[in-house]
C-alpha positions as CSV (number, residue, x, y, z in Angstrom):
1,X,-3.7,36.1,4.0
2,X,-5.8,34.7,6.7
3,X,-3.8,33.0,9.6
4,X,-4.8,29.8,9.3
5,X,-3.2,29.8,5.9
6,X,0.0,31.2,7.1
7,X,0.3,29.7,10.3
8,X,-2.2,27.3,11.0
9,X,-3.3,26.4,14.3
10,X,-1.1,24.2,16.7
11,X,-0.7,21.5,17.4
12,X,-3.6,20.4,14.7
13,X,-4.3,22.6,11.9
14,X,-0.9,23.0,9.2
15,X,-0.5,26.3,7.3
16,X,-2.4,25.6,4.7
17,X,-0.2,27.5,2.1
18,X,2.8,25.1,3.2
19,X,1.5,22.1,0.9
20,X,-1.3,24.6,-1.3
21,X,1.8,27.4,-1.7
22,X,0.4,31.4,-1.1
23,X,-0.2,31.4,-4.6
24,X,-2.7,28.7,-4.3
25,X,-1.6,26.7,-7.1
26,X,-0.2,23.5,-5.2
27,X,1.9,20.4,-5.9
28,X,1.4,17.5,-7.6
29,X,1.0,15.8,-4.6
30,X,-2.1,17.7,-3.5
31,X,-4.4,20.3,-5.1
32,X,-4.5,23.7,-7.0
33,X,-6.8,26.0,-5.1
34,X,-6.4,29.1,-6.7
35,X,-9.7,30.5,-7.9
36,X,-12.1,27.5,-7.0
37,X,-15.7,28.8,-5.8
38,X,-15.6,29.0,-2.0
39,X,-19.0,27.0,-1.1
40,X,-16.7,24.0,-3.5
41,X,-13.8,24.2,-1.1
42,X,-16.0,24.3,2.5
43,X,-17.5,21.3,0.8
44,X,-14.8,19.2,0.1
45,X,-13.0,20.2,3.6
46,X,-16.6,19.0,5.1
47,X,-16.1,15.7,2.9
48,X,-13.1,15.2,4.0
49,X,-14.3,15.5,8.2
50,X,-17.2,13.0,7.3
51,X,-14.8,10.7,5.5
52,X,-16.6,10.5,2.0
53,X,-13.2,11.6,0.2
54,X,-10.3,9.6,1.0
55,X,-7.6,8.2,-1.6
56,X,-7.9,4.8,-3.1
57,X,-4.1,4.7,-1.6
58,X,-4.0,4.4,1.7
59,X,-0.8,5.6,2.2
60,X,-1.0,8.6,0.5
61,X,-0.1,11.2,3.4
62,X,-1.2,14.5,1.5
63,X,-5.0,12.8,1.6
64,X,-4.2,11.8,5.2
65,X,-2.8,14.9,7.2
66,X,-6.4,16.6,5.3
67,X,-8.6,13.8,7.0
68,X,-7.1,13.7,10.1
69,X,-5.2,17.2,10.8
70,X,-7.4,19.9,8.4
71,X,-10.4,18.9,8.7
72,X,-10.1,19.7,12.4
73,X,-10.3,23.4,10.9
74,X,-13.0,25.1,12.6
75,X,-15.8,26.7,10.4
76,X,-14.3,29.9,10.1
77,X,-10.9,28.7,9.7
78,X,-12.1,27.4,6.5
79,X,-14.4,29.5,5.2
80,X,-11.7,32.4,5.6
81,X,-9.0,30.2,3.7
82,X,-11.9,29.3,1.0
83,X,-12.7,32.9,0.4
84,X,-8.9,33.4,0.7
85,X,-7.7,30.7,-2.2
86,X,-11.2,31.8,-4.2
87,X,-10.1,35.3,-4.5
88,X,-6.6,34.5,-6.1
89,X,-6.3,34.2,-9.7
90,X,-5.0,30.5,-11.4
91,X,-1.6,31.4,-13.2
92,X,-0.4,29.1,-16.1
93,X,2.0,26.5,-13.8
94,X,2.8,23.7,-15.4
95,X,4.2,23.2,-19.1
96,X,3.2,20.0,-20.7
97,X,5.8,18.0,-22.5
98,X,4.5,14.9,-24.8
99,X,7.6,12.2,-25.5
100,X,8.4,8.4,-26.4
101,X,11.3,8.7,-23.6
102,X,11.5,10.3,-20.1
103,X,14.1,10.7,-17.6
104,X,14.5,8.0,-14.9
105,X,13.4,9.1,-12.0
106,X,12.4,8.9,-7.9
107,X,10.4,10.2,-5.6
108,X,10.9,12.3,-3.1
109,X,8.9,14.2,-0.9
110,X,6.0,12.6,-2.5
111,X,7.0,14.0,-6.1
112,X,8.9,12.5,-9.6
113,X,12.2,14.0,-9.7
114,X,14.9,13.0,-12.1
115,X,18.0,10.9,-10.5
116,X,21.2,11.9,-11.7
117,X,23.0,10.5,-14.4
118,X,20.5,7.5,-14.5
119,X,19.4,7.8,-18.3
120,X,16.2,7.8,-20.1
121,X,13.0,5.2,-20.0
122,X,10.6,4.8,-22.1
123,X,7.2,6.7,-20.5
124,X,4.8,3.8,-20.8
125,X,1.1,5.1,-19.5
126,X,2.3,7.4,-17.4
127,X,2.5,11.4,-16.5
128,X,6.1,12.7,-15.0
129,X,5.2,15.4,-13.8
130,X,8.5,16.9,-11.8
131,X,9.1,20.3,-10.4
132,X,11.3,22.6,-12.8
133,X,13.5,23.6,-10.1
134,X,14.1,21.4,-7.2
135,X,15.6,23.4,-4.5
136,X,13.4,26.0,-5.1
137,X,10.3,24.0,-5.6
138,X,11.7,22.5,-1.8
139,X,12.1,26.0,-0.2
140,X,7.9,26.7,-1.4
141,X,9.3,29.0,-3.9
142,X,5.4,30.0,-5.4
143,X,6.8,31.4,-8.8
144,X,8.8,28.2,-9.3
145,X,6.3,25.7,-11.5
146,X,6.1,22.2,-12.8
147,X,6.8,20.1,-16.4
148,X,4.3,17.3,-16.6
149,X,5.8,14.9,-19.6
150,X,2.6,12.8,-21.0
151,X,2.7,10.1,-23.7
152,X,2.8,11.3,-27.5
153,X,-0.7,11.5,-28.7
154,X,-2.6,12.1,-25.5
155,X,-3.2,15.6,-25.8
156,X,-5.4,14.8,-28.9
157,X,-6.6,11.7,-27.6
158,X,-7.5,13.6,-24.6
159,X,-9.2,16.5,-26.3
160,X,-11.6,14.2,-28.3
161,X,-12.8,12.5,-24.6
162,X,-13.4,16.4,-23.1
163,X,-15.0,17.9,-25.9
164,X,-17.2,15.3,-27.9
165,X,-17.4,12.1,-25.1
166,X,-15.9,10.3,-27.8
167,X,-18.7,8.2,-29.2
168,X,-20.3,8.2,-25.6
169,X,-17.5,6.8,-23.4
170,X,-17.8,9.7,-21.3
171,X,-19.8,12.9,-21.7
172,X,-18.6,16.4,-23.0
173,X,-16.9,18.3,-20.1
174,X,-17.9,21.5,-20.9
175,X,-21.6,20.7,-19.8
176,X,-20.6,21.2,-15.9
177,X,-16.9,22.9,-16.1
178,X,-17.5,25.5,-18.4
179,X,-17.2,26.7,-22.3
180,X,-13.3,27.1,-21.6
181,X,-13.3,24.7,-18.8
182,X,-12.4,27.2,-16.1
183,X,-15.7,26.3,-14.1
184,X,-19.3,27.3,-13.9
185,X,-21.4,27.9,-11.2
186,X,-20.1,25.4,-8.0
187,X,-18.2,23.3,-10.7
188,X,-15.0,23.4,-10.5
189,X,-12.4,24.6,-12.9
190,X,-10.2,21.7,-14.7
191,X,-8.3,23.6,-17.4
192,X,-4.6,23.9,-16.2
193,X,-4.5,22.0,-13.3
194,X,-2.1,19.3,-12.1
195,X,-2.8,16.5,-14.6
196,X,-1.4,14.1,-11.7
197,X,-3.7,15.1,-9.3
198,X,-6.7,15.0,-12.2
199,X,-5.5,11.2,-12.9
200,X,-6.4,10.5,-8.8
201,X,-9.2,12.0,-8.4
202,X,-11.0,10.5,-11.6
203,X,-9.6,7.2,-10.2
204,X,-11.2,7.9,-7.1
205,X,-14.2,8.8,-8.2
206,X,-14.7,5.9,-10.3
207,X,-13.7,3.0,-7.5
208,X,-15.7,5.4,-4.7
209,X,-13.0,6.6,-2.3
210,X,-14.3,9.4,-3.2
211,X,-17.9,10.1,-2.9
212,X,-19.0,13.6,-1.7
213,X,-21.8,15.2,-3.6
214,X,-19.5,16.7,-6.6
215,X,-18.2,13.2,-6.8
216,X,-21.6,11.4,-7.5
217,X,-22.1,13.6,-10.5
218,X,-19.0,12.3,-12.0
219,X,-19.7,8.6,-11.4
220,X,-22.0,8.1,-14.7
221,X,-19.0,10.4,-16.8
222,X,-16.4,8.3,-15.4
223,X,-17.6,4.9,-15.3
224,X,-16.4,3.6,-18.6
225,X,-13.2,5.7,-19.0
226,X,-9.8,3.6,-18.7
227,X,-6.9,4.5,-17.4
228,X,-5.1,5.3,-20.7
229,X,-8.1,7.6,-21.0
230,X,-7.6,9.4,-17.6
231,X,-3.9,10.0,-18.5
232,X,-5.4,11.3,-21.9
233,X,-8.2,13.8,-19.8
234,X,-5.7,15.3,-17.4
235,X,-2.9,15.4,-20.3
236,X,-5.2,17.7,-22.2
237,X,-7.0,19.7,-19.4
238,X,-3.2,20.7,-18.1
239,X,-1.9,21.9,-21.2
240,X,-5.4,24.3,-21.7
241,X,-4.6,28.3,-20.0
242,X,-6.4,28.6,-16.7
């Protein structure tokens, strides 16, 4: 493990693997590096430095301490972490739960955790997606995952949109990620990845905050999709095997 991953550089640079774990496979609050090409990663850092990806949220601090503390990463900080996170392989992390009904719930430390004793709620158009073991999830515990509960339905609904465009709202995803969807070429891989942080970044994308050069070739797929459809997208995509 490189240094800058498991130390990172003071008083700028955080250990990488303290929000992206060692494993690579992340939080919902930020992203699932594990097995992403390496000139994909050095791009989006540099995206990030030129401030071409940003959140649509302003206050969203994972997006934030990458702007203004990681992209002060020197070039071979991150090309070593890239080739680090590239050479690890993505392990199914997150179990996908469809339901009516979902467990009332708060955030903390940026995630959906359920609050004690507080009943059930129906899930609306959302994804709950809420560590399977707090403490340890809290302690960077890497072979502690995540439940994502989605709306009943959207796995199908979801599957329709990936595969066929569904009657040309979108276009197939397999033409850039991949037969499987677990990338192809400098694409990057979507099947079993946080469907929370797929809902932002197809958000993103489609209001600009974020427009690097992988984003402008998903402008045209996601210009017409809702946000039902989104919730649909990264429902199905997380439940696929990586």
């Amino acid at each position: 493990m490189p240094d800058v991953v498991a130390h990172g550089r003071k008083p700028d640079v955080f250990a990488c693997g303290y929000c992206h774990l060692p494993n690579g496979q992340g939080r919902p609050e930020n992203s699932s590096l594990a097995g992403l090409p390496v000139d994909y990663i050095v791009q989006q850092m540099a995206d990030f430095r030129s401030g071409v990806r940003k959140s649509s949220e302003p206050r969203h601090l994972p997006t934030a301490y990458m702007i203004n503390n990681e992209s002060k990463a020197n070039e071979q900080e991150i090309r070593s972490a890239a080739q680090y996170f590239s050479s690890l392989n993505p392990q199914r992390w997150i179990q996908v739960v469809e339901t009516k009904t979902v467990g009332k719930t708060h955030v903390a430390r940026w995630m959906l955790v359920f609050s004690n004793a507080a009943g059930v709620e129906p899930i609306g158009l959302r994804i709950v997606e809420t560590p399977e073991n707090l403490e340890r999830t809290e302690l960077r515990d890497d072979a502690s995952g995540f439940i994502a509960y989605v709306p009943e339905g959207s796995i199908k609904k979801g599957e329709s949109l990936v595969k066929t465009g569904d009657s040309g709202k979108t276009v197939p995803c397999a033409g850039c990620h991949g037969a499987s969807f677990k990338g192809a070429g400098n694409a990057p891989p979507i099947a079993g990845r946080s469907p929370s942080y797929v809902v932002r970044q197809l958000y993103d994308i489609q209001n600009g905050s974020r427009a690097g050069v992988a984003a402008q070739l998903m402008q045209a797929p996601v210009a017409k999709l809702t946000v039902s459809d989104m919730v649909s997208i990264a429902a199905y995509t997380a439940s696929l095997p990586p």
